[in-house]
NUBAGU-905269 format. One record per residue (C-alpha): residue number from 0; residue in one letter; chain; x, y, z. Coordinates in Angstrom, 2 decimals, padded with zeros to 5 digits. Last residue first. Layout:
# NUBAGU-905269
+-----+--------+--------+---------+---------+---------+
| num | residu | chaine |      c1 |      c2 |      c3 |
+-----+--------+--------+---------+---------+---------+
| NUM |      a |      A |       X |       Y |       Z |
...
+-----+--------+--------+---------+---------+---------+
END
This chain:
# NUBAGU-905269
+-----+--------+--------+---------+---------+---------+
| num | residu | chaine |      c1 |      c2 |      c3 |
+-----+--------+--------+---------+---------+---------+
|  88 |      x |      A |  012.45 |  017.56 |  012.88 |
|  87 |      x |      A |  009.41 |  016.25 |  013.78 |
|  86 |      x |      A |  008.70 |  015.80 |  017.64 |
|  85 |      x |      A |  007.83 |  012.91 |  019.05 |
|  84 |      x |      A |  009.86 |  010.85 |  016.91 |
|  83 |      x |      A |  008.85 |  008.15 |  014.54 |
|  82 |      x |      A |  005.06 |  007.14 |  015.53 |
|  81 |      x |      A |  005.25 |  004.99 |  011.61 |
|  80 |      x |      A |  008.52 |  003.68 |  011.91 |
|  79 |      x |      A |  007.99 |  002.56 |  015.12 |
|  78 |      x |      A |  004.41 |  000.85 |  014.86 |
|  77 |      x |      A |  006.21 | -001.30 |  012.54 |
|  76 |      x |      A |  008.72 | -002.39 |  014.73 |
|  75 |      x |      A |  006.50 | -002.17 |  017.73 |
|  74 |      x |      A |  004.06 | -004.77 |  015.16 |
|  73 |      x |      A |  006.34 | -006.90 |  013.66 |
|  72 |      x |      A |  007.82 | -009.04 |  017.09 |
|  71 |      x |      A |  004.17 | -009.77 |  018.51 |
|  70 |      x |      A |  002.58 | -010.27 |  015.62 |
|  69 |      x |      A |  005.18 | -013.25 |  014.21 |
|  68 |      x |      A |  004.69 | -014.33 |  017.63 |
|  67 |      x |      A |  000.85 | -014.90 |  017.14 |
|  66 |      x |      A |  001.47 | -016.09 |  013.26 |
|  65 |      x |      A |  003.44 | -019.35 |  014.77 |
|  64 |      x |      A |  007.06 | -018.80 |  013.08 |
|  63 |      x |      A |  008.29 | -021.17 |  010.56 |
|  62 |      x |      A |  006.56 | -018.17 |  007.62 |
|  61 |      x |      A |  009.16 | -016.10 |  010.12 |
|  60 |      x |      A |  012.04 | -017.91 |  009.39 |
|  59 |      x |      A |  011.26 | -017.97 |  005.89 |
|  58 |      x |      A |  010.63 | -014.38 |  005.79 |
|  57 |      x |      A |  014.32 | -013.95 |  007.59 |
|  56 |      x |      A |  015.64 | -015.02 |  004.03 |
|  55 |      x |      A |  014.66 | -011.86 |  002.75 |
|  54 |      x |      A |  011.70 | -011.92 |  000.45 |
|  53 |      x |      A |  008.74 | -011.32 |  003.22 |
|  52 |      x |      A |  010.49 | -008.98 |  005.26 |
|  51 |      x |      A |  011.76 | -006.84 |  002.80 |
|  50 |      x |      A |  008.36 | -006.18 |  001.77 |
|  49 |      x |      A |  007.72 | -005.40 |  005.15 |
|  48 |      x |      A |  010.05 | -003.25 |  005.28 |
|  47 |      x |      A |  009.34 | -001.51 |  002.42 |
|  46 |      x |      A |  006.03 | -000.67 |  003.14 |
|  45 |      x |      A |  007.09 |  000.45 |  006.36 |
|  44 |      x |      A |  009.12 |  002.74 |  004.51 |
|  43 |      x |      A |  006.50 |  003.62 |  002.42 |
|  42 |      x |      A |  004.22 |  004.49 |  005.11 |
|  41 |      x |      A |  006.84 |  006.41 |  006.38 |
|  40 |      x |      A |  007.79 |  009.17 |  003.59 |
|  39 |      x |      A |  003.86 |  009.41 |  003.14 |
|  38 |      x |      A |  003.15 |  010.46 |  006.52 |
|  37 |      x |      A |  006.65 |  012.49 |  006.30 |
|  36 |      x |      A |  004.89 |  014.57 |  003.10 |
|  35 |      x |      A |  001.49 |  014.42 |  004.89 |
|  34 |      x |      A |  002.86 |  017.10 |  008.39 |
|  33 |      x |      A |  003.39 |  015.30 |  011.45 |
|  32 |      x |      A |  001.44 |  017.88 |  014.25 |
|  31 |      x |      A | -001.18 |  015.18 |  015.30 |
|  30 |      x |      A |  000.00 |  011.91 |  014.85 |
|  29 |      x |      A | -002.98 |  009.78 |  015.47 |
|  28 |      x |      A | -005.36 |  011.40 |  013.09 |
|  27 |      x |      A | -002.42 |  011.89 |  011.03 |
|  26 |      x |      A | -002.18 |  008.10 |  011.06 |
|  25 |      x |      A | -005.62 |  007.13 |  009.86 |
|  24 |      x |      A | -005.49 |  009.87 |  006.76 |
|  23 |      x |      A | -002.04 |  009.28 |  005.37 |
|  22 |      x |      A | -002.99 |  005.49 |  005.30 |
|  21 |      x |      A | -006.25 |  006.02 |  003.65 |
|  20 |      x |      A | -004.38 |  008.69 |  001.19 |
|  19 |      x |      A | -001.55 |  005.89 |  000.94 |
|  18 |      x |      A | -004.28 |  003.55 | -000.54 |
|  17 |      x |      A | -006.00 |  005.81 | -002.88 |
|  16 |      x |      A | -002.54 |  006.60 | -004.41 |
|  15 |      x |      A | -001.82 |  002.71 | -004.61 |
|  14 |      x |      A | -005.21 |  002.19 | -006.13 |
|  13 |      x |      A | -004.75 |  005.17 | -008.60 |
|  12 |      x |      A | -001.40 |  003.93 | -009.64 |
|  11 |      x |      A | -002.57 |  000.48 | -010.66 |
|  10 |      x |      A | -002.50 |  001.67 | -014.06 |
|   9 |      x |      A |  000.88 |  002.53 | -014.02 |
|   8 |      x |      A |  001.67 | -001.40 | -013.73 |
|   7 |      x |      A |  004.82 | -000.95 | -016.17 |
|   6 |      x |      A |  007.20 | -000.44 | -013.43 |
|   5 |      x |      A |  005.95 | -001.80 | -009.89 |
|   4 |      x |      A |  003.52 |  000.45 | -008.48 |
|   3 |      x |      A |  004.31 |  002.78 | -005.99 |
|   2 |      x |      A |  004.93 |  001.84 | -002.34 |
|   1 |      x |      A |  002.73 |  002.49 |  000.64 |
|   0 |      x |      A |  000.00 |  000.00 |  000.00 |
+-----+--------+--------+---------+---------+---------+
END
């Protein structure tokens, strides 16, 4: 949802612009004062990392993993990148 369509999809954009606009939306009602460009800037990086995630050898790993535990460890890192700092810089 927070990355751009893959070359030569284009017309996918409008679903991948309508997604980050949901995204954008739901987290600046819970990050009051972080301004849409660094919304956007971190829902693709969590995008990424999660992509990451599932094509790195760790997804493996993690497909071995009961999907409770799985939870557990993903979502502070992924609620990380998208709280960031308190304050933006």
């Amino acid at each position: 949802m927070g990355i751009d369509p893959p070359e030569g999809w284009e017309r996918l954009a409008g679903k991948f612009e309508e997604a980050r606009r949901q995204a954008v939306r739901v987290l600046a009602a819970n990050l009051p004062g972080v301004d849409e460009r660094d919304l956007v800037f971190r829902v693709r990086c969590a995008a990424g990392m999660l992509n990451w995630l599932a094509v790195a050898p760790i997804g493996a790993e993690l497909a071995a993993e009961p999907a409770e535990r799985v939870e557990r460890m993903l979502i502070p890192v992924v609620a990380g990148a998208f709280r960031g700092a308190l304050a933006s810089p």
